[in-house]
KOLKE-586159 format. One record per residue: residue in one letter; x, y, z of N, C-alpha, C in turn. Coordinates in pm, whole numbers, plus 50000, padded with zeros to 5 digits. Example, Ala and Ser with C-alpha at 12.3 -4.5 7.8 and 13.67 -1.06 7.14 Angstrom:
! KOLKE-586159
a513194943150780512304955050780513204967050780;s512854977550708513674989450714512905000350787;
! end
This chain:
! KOLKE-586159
x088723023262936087283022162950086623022762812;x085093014762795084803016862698083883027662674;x083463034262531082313050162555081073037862468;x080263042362481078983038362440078383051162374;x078273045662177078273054662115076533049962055;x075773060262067074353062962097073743069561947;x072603061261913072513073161806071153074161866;x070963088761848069633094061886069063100761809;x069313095661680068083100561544067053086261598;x067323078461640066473063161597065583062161802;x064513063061803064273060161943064333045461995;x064773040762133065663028162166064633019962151;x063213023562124062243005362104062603005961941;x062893017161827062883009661717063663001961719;x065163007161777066402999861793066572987161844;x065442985761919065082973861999064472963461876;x063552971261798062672965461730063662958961604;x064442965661570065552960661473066332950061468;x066842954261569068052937061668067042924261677;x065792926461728065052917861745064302909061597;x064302919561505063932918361407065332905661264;x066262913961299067582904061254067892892761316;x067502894461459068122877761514066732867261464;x065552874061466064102861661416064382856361277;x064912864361206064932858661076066252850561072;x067412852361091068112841261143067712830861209;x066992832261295066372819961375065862808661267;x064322816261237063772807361131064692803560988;x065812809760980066432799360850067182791160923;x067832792361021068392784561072067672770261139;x065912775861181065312761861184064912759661082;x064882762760980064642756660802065612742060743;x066992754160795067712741660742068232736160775;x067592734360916068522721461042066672714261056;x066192717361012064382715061035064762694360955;x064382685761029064572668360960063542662560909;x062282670760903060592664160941060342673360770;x060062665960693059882668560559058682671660572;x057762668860661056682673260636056512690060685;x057562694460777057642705460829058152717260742;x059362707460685060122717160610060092729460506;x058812724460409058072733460334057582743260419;x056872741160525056722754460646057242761460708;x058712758360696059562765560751060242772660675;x060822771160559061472776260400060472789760433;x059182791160415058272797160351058402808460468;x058512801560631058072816160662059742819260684;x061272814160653062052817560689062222828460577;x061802824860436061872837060319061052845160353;x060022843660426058882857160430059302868760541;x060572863960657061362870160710062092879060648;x062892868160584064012872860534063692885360438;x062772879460335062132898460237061812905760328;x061182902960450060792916560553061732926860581;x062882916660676064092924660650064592934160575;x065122924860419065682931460310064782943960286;x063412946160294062612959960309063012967460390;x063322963660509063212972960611065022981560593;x065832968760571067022975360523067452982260383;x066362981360313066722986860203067043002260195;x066863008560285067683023960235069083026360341;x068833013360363070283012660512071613014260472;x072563023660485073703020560373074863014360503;x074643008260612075423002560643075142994460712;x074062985260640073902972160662074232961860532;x075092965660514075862959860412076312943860439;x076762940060516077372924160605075662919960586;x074492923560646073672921360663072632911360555;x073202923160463071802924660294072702910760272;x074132914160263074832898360177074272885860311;x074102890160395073892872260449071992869860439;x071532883160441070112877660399069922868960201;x070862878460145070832872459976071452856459973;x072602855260082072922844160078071862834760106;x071112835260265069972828560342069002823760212;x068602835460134067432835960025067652824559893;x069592819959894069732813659810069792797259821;x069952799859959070322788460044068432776960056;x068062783360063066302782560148066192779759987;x066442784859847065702779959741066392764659664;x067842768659739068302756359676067972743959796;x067472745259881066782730559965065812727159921;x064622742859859063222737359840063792729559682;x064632729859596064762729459503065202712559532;x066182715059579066642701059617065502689059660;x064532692859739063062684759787062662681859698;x062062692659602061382686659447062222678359407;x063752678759404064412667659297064152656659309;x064092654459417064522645159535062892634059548;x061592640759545060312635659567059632634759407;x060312641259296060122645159157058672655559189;x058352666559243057422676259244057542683359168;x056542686959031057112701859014055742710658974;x055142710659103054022721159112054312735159099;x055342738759102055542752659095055852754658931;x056122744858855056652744458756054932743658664;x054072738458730052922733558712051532746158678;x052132751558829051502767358807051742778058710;x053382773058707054162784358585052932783058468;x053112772058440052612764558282051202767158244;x050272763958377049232772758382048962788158363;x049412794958439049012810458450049562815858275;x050892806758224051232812958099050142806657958;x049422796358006048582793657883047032801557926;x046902807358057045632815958053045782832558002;x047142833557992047332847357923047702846957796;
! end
């Protein structure tokens, strides 16, 4: 038989709130980078990283979410090398644009 091992420092809606919290941000990278509609895609990158840092906060004093932190750092690298890839790809480089700005107003 199996035992069902319980932790009861954590009450079962955070626990709830957690699981629920790791499978959404998977979700949205996973519709990021299966997402075909270029016009979508920039909208989806954006809120799949704005997940994904939520997470990495919420796990940051977690010491055994370890499997976790590495597939969110992976997700985070993954999501910059598509947006990166789009700019190559359309020649954009507004972000590069802003850089150049904000450093000649300081």
């Amino acid at each position: 038989m199996f035992t069902q091992i319980v932790d009861n420092s954590a009450p079962a809606k955070e626990l709830q709130s957690t699981k629920s919290t790791a499978f959404e941000w998977r979700n949205k990278y996973l519709d990021a980078v299966w997402e075909t509609d270029r016009l979508h895609l920039p909208r989806r990158i954006r809120e799949a990283e704005q997940l994904i840092l939520s997470r990495e906060r919420e796990l940051f004093t977690d010491l055994h979410a370890r499997a976790e932190k590495t597939a969110l750092t992976s997700a985070l690298y993954a999501l910059r090398a598509l947006r990166q890839c789009l700019r190559l790809k359309d020649g954009s480089n507004q972000d590069l644009q802003i850089t150049f700005q904000m450093q000649e107003r300081s």
